[in-house]
ZADO-1210 file (C-alpha; in nm, 4 decimals, padded with zeros to 6 digits):
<atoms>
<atom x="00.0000" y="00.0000" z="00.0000" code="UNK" pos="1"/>
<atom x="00.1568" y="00.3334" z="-00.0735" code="UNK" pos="2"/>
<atom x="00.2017" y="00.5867" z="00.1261" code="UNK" pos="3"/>
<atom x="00.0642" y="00.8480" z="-00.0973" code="UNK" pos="4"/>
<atom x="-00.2661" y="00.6437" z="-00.1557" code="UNK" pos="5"/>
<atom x="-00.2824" y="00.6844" z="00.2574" code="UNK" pos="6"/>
<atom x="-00.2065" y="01.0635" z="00.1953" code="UNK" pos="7"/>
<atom x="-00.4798" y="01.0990" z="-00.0874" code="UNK" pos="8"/>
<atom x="-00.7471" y="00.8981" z="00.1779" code="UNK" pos="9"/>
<atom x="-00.6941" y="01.1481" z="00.4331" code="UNK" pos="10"/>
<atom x="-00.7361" y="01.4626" z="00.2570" code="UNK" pos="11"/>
<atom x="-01.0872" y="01.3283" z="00.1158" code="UNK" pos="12"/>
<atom x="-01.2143" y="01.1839" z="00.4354" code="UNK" pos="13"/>
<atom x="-01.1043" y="01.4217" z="00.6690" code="UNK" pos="14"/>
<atom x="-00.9972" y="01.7808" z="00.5468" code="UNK" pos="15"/>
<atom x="-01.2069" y="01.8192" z="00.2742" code="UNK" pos="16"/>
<atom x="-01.5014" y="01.8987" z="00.4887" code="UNK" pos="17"/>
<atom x="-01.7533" y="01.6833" z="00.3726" code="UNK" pos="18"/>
<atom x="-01.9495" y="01.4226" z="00.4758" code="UNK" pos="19"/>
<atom x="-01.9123" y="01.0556" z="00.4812" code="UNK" pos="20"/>
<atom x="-02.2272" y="01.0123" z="00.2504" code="UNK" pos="21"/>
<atom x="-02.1260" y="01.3055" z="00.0297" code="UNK" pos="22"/>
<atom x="-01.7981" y="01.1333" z="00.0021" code="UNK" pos="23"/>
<atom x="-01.9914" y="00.8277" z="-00.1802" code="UNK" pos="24"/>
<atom x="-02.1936" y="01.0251" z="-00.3838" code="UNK" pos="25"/>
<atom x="-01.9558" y="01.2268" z="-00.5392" code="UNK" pos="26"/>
<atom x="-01.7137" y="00.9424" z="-00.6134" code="UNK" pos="27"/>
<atom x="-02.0193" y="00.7793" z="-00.7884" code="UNK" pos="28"/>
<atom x="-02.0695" y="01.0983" z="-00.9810" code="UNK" pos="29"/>
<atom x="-01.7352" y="01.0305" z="-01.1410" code="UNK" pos="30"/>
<atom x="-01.7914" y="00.6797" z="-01.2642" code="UNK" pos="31"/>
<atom x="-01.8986" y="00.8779" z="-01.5617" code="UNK" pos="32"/>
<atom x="-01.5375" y="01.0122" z="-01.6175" code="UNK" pos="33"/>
<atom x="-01.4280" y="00.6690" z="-01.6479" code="UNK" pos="34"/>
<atom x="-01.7151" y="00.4301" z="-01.7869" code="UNK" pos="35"/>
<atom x="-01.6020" y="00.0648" z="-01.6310" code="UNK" pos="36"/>
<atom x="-01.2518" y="00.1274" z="-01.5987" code="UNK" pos="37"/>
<atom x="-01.2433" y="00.1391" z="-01.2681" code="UNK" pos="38"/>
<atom x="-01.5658" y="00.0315" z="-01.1568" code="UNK" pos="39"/>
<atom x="-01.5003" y="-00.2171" z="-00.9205" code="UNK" pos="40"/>
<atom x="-01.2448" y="-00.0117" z="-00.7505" code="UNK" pos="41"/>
<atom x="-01.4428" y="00.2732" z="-00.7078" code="UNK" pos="42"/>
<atom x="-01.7925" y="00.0755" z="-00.5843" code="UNK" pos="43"/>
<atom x="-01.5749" y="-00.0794" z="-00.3069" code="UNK" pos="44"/>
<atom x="-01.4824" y="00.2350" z="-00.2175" code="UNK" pos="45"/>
<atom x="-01.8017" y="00.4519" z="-00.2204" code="UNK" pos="46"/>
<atom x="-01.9608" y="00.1245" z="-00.0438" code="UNK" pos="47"/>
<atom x="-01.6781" y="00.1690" z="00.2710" code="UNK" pos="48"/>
<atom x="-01.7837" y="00.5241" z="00.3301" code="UNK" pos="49"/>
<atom x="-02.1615" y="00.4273" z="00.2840" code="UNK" pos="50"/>
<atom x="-02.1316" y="00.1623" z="00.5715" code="UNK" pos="51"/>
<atom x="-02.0473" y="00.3835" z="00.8566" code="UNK" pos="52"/>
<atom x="-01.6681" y="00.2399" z="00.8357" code="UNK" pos="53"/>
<atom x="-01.5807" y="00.4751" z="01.0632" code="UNK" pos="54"/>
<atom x="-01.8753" y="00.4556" z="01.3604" code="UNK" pos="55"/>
<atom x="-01.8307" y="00.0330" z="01.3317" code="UNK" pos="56"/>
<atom x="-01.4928" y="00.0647" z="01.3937" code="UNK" pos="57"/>
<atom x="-01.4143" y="00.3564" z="01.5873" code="UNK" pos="58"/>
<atom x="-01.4511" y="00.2006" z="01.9155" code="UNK" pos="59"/>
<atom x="-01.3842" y="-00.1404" z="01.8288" code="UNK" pos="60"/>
<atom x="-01.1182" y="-00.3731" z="02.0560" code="UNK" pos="61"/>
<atom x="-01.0526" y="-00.6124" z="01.7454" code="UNK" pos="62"/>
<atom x="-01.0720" y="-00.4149" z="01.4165" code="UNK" pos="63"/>
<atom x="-00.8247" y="-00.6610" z="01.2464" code="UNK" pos="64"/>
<atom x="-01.0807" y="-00.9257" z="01.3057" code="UNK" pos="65"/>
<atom x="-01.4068" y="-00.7181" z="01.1904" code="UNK" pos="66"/>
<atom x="-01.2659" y="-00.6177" z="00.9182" code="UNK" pos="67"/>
<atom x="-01.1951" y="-00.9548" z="00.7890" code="UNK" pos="68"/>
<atom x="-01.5712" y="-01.0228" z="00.8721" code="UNK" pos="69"/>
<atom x="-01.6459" y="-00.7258" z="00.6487" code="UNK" pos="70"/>
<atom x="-01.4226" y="-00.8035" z="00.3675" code="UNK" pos="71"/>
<atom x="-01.5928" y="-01.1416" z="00.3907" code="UNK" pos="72"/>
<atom x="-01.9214" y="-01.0241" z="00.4024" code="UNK" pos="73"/>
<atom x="-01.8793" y="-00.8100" z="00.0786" code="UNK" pos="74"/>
<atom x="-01.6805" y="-01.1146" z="-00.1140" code="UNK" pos="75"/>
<atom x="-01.9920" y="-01.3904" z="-00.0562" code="UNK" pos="76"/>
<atom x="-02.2668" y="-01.1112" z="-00.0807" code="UNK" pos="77"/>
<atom x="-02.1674" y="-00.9210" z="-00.4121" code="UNK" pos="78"/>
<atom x="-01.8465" y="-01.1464" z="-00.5278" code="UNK" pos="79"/>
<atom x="-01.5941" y="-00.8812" z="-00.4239" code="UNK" pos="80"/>
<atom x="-01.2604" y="-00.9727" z="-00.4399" code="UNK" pos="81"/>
<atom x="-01.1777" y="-01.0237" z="-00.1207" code="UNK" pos="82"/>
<atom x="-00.8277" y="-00.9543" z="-00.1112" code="UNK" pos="83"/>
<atom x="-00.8922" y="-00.5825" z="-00.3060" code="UNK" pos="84"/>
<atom x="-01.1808" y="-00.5424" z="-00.0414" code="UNK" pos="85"/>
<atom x="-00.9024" y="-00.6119" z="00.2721" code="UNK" pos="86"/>
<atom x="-00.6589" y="-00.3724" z="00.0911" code="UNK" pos="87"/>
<atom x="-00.9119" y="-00.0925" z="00.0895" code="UNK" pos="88"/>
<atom x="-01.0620" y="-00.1636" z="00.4642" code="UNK" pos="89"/>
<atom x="-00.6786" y="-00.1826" z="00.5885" code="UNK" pos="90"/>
<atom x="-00.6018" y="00.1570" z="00.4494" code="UNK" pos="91"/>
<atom x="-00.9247" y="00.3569" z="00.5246" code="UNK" pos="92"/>
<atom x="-00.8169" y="00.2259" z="00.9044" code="UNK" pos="93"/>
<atom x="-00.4750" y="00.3592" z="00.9162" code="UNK" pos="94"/>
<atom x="-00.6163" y="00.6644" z="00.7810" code="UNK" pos="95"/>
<atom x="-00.8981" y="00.7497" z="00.9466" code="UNK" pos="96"/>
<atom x="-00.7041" y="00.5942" z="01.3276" code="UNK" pos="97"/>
<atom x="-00.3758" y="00.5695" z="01.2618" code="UNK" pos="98"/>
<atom x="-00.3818" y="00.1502" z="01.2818" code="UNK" pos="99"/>
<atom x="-00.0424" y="-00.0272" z="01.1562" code="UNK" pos="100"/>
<atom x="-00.0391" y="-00.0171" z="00.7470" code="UNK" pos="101"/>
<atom x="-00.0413" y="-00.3698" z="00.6580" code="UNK" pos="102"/>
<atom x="00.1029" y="-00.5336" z="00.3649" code="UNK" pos="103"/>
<atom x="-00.1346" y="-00.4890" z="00.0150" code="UNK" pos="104"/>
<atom x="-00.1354" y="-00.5301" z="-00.3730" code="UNK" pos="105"/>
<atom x="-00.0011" y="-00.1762" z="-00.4522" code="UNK" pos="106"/>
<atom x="-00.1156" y="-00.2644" z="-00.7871" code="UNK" pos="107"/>
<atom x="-00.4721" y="-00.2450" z="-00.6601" code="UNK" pos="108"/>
<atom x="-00.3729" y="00.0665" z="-00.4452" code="UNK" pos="109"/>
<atom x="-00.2618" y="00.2754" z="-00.7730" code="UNK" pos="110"/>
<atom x="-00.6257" y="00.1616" z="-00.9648" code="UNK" pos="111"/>
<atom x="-00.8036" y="00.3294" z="-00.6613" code="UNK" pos="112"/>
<atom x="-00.5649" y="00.6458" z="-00.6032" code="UNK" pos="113"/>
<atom x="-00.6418" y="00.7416" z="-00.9701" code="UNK" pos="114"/>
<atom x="-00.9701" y="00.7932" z="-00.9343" code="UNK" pos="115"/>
<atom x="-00.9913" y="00.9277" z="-00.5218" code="UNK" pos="116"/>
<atom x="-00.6814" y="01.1607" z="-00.6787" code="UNK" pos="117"/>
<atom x="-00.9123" y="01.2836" z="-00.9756" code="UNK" pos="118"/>
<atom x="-01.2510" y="01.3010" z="-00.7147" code="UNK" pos="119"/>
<atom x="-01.0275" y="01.5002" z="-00.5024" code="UNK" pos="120"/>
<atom x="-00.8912" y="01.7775" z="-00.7878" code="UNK" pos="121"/>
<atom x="-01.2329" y="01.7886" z="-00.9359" code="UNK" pos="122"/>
<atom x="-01.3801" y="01.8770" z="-00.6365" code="UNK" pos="123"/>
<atom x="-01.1643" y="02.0931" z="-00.5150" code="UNK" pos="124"/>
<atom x="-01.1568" y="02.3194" z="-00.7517" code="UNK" pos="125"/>
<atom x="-01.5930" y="02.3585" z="-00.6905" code="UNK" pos="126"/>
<atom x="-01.6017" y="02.3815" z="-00.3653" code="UNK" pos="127"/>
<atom x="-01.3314" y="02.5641" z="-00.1364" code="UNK" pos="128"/>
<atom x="-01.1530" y="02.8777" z="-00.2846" code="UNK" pos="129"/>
<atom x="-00.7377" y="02.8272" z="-00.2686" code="UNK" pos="130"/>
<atom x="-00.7974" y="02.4446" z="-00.1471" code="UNK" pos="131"/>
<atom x="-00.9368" y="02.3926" z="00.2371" code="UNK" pos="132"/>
<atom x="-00.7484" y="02.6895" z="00.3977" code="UNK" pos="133"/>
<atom x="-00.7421" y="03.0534" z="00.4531" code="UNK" pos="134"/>
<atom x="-00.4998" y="03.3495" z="00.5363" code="UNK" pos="135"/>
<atom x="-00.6096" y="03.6248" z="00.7686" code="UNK" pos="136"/>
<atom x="-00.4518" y="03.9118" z="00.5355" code="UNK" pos="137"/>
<atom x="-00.4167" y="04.0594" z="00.8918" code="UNK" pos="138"/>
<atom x="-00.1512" y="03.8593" z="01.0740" code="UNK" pos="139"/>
<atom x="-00.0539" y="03.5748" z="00.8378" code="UNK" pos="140"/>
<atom x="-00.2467" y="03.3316" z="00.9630" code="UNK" pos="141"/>
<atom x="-00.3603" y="03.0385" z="00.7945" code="UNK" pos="142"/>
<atom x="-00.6940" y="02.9046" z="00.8645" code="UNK" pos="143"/>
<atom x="-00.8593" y="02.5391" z="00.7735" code="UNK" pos="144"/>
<atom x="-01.1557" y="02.6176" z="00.6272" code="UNK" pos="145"/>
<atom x="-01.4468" y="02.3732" z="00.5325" code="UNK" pos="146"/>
<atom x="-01.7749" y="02.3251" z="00.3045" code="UNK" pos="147"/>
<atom x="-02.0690" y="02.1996" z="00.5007" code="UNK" pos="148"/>
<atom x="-02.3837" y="02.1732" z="00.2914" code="UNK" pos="149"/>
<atom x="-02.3810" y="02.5247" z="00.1091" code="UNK" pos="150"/>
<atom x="-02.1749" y="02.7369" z="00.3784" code="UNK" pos="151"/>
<atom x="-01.7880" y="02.7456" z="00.4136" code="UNK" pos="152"/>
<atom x="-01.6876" y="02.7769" z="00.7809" code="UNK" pos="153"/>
<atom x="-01.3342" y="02.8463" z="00.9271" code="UNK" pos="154"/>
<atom x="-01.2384" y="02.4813" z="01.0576" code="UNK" pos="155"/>
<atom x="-01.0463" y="02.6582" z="01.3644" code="UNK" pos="156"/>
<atom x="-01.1190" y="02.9056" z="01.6017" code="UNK" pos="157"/>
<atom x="-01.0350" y="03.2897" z="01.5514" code="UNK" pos="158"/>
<atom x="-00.6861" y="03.3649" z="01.6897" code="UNK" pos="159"/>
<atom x="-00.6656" y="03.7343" z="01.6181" code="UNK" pos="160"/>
<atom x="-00.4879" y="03.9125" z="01.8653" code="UNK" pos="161"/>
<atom x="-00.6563" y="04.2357" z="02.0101" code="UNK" pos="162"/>
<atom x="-00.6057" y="04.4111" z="02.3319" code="UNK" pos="163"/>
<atom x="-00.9623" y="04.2925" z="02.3899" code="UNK" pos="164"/>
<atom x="-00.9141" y="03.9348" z="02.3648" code="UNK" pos="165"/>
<atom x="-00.7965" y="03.6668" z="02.5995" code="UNK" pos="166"/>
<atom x="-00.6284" y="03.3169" z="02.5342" code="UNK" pos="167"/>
<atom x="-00.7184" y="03.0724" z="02.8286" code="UNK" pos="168"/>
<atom x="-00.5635" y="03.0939" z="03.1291" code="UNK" pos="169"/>
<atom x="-00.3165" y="03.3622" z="02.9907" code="UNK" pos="170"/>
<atom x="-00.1004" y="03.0862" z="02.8234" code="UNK" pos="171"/>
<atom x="-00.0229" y="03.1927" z="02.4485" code="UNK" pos="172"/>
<atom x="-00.0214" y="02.7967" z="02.3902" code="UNK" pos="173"/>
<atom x="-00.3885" y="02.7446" z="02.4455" code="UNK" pos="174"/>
<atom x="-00.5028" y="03.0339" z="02.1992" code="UNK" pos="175"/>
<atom x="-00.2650" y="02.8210" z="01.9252" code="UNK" pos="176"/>
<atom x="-00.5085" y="02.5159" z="02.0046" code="UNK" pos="177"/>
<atom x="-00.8121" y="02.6507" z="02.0975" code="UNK" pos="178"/>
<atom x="-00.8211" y="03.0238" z="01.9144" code="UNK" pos="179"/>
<atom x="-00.8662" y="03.3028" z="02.1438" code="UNK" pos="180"/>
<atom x="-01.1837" y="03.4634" z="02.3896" code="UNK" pos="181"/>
<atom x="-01.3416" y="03.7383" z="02.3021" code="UNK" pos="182"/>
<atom x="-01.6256" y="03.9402" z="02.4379" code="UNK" pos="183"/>
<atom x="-01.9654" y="03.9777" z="02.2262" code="UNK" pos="184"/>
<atom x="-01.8192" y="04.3356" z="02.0950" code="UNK" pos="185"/>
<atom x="-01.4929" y="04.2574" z="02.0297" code="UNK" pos="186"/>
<atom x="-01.6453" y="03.9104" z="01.8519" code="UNK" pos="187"/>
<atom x="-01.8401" y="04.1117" z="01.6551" code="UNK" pos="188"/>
<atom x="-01.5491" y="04.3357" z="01.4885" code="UNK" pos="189"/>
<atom x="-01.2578" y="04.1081" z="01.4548" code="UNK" pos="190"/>
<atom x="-01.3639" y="03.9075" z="01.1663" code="UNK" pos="191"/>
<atom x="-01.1679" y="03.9198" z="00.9054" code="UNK" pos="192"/>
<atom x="-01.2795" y="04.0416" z="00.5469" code="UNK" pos="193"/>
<atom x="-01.5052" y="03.8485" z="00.3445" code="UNK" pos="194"/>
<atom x="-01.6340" y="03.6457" z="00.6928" code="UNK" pos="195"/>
<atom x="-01.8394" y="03.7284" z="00.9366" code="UNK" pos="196"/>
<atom x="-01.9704" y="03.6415" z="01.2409" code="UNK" pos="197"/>
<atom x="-02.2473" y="03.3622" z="01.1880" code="UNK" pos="198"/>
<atom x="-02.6238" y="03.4610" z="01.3155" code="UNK" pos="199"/>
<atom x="-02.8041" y="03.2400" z="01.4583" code="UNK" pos="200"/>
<atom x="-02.9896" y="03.1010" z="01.1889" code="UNK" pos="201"/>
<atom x="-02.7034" y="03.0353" z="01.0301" code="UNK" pos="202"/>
<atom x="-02.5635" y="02.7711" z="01.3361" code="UNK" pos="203"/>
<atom x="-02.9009" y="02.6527" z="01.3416" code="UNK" pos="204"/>
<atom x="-02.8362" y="02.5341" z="00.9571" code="UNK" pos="205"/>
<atom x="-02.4557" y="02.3594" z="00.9950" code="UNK" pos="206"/>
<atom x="-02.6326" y="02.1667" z="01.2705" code="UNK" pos="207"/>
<atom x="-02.9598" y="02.0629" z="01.0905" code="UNK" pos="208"/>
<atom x="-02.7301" y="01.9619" z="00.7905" code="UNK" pos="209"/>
<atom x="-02.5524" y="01.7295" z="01.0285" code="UNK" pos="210"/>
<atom x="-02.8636" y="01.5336" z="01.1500" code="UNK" pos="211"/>
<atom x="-03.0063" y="01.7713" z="01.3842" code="UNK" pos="212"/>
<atom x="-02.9098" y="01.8997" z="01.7379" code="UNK" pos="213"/>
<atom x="-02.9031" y="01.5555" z="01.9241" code="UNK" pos="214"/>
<atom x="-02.6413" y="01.4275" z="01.7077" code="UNK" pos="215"/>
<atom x="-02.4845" y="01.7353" z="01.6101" code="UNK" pos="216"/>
<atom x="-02.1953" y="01.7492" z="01.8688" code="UNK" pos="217"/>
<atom x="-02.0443" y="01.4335" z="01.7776" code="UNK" pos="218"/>
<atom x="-02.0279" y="01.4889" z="01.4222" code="UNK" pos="219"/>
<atom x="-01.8588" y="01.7853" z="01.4695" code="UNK" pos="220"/>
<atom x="-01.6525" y="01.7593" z="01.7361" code="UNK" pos="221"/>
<atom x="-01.2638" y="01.7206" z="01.6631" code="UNK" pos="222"/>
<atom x="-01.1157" y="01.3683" z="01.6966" code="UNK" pos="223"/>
<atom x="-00.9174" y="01.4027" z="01.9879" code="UNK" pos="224"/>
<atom x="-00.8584" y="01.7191" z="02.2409" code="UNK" pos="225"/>
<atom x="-01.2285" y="01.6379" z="02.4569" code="UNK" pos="226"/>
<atom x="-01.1650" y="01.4745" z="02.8682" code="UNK" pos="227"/>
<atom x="-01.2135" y="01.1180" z="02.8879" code="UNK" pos="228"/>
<atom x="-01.1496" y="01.0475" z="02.5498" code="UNK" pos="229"/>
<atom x="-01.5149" y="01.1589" z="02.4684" code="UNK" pos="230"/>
<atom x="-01.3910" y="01.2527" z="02.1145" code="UNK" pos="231"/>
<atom x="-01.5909" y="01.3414" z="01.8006" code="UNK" pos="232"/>
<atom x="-01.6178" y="01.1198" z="01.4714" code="UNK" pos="233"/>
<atom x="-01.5460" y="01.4659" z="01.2938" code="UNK" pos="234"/>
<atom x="-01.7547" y="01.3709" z="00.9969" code="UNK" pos="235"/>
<atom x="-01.7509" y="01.7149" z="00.8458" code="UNK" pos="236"/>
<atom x="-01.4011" y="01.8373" z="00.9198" code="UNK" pos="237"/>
<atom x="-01.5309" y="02.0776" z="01.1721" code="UNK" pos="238"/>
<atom x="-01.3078" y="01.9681" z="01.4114" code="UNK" pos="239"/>
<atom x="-01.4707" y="02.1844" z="01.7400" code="UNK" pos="240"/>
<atom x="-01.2527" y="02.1867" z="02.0514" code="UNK" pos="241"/>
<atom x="-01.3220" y="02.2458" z="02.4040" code="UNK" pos="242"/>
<atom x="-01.1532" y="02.6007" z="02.4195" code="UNK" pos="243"/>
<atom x="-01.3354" y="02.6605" z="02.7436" code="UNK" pos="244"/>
<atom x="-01.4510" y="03.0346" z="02.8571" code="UNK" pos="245"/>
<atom x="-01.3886" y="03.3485" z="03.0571" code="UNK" pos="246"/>
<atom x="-01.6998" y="03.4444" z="03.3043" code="UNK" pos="247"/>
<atom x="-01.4842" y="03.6415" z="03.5597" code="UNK" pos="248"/>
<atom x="-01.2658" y="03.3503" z="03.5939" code="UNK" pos="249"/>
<atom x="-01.1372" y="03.0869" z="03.3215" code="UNK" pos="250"/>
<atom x="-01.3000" y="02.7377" z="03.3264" code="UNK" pos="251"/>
<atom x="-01.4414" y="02.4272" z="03.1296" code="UNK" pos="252"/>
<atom x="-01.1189" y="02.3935" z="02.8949" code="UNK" pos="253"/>
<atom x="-01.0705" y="02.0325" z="02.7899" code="UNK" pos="254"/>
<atom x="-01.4753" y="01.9829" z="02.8885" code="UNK" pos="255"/>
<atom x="-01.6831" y="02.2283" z="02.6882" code="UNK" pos="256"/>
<atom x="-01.6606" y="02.4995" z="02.3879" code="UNK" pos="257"/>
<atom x="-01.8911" y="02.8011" z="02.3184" code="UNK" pos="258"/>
<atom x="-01.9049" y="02.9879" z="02.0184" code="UNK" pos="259"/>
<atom x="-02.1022" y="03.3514" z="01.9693" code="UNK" pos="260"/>
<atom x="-02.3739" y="03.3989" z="01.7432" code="UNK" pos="261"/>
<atom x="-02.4409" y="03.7742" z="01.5968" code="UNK" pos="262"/>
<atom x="-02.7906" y="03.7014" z="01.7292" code="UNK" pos="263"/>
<atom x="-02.9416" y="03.8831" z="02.0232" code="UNK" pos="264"/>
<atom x="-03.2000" y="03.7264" z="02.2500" code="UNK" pos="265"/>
<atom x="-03.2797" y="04.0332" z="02.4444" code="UNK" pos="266"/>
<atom x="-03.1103" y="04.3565" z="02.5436" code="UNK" pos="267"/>
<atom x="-02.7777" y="04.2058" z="02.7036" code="UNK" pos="268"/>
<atom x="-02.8221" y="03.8429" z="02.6244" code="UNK" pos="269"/>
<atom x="-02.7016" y="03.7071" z="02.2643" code="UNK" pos="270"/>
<atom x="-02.7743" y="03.3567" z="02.1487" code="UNK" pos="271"/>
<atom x="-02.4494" y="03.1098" z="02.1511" code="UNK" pos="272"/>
<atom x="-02.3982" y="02.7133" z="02.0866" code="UNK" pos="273"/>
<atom x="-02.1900" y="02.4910" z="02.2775" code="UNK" pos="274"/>
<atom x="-02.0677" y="02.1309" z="02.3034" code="UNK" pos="275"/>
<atom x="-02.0027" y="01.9450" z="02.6309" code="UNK" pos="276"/>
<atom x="-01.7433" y="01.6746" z="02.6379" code="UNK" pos="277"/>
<atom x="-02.0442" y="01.4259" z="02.7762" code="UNK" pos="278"/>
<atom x="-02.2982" y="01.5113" z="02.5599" code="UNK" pos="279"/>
<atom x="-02.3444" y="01.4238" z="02.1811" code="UNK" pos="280"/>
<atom x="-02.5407" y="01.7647" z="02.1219" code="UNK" pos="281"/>
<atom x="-02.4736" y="02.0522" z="02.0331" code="UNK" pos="282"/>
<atom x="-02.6540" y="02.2932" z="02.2983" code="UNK" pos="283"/>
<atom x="-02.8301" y="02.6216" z="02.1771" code="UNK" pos="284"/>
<atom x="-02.8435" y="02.8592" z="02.4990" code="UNK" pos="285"/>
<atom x="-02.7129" y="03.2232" z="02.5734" code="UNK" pos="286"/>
<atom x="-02.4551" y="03.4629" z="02.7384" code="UNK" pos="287"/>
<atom x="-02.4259" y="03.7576" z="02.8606" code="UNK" pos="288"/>
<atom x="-02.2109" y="04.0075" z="02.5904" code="UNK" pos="289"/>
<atom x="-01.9916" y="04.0734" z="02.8532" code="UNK" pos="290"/>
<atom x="-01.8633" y="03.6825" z="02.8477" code="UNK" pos="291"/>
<atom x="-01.5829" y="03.5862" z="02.6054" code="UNK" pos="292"/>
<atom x="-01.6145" y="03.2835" z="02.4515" code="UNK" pos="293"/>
<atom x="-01.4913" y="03.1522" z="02.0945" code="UNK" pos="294"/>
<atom x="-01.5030" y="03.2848" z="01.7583" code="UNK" pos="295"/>
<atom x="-01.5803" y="03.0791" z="01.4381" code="UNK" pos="296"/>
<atom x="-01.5801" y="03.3106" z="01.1424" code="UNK" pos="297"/>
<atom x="-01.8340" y="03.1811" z="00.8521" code="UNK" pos="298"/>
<atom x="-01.7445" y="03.2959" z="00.4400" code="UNK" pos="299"/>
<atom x="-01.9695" y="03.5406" z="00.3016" code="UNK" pos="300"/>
<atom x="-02.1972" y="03.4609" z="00.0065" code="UNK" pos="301"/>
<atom x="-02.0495" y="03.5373" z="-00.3342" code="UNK" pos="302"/>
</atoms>
């Protein structure tokens, strides 16, 4: 298995920004390109991401084993070849969790990379302007940024630096993990150009794309950085960390993340979301504008 097939894999499945089941769909929509060249390749393919690889496996104690059982499964049920079908499980593993890279046909590898390589080019050059990442004109900085359903979002939290700001616990190193605080004010007139602050309407969207707000949380949340291993499956490259907040004192880092809306609920209360380490929701609730919680910056319509 080459290493650049592995390389290829990860960029589609996790920083493109898009979901598992948009994954599929758009590989299928290429089939066209190639008529039955690559067929089989590219059905084995489109039918890991369809199966919830990733949820079946995740928290599995024996994924060697179940993904023999899989590879099995697809050989007697649709006459797979079953050593093409172990190739493919065995990378999407060590790509999606890191697991050892065993031993495969590279052969097979290069028939698959050709058309995940061309899936990834095409759709690239659709969907995210200058690839999946941004520079803040400002400072420098370089932003992930993602397509989920028809809005682009910054995949990281706003680390502009303003005498208004605050990183947690006054430690430069959290606000290069977790972005920096800000107060509702401040929040609102940081954003760089061409972003803005999202309303609350606009939250309310990314989560209904993602199945709705009981669900939400873990498909967003990043896929490590949350206590007690209480991770995200990250579907959508949104990768949300637990940045924490200031309310007269610092507190919930490593448990829970808030982010601002530009959306008032009444004359000192604005509407926010947040994520709790425990909890596979994503919570819609409200703070006071003289809190400071995160910043994630959403494009503006063309």
């Amino acid at each position: 298995m080459t290493e650049g097939f592995v390389a290829i894999l990860k960029k589609l499945i996790a920083d493109r920004g898009i979901g598992v089941l948009d994954d599929a769909r758009i590989c299928r929509s290429f089939l066209f390109d190639y008529g039955n060249e690559h067929k089989r390749e590219i059905k084995l393919f489109t039918k890991a991401l369809e199966s919830n690889f990733q949820e079946k496996l995740r928290n599995s104690s024996n994924r060697g084993l179940d993904k023999k059982q899989m590879a099995k499964h697809w050989h007697d049920d649709e006459g797979i070849d079953i050593k093409l079908a172990g190739d493919i499980l065995n990378c999407l593993s060590h790509a999606l969790f890191g697991d050892a890279l065993e031993d495969a046909d590279s052969k097979e590898s290069v028939k698959v990379l050709e058309v995940v390589d061309h899936v990834i080019s095409r759709f690239t050059e659709t969907t995210l302007p200058s690839g999946n990442t941004f520079t803040d004109s400002r400072d420098g900085q370089v932003y992930r940024a993602v397509k989920i359903g028809s809005q682009i979002w910054m995949a990281q939290n706003l680390n502009y630096n303003v005498p208004n700001s605050k990183c947690y616990n006054n430690d430069l190193k959290n606000a290069e993990k977790y972005g920096r605080l800000y107060d509702w004010k401040t929040a609102r007139e940081v954003i760089p150009p061409s972003w803005h602050l999202p309303t609350d309407a606009e939250w309310q969207m990314l989560v209904d794309f993602v199945g709705g707000s009981d669900i939400a949380g873990n498909k967003l949340k990043s896929y490590n950085g949350w206590r007690a291993n209480n991770n995200g499956t990250n579907d959508y490259g949104f990768s949300a960390l637990p940045g924490g907040r200031w309310n007269y004192d610092f507190d919930h880092v490593g448990f829970c993340g808030f982010w601002w809306s530009s959306t008032n609920m009444s004359a000192i209360k604005v509407w926010v979301r947040n994520m709790d380490y425990s909890y596979s929701d994503v919570f819609r609730g409200y703070g006071d504008e003289k809190d400071f919680f995160s910043v994630r910056c959403l494009k503006n319509e063309s």
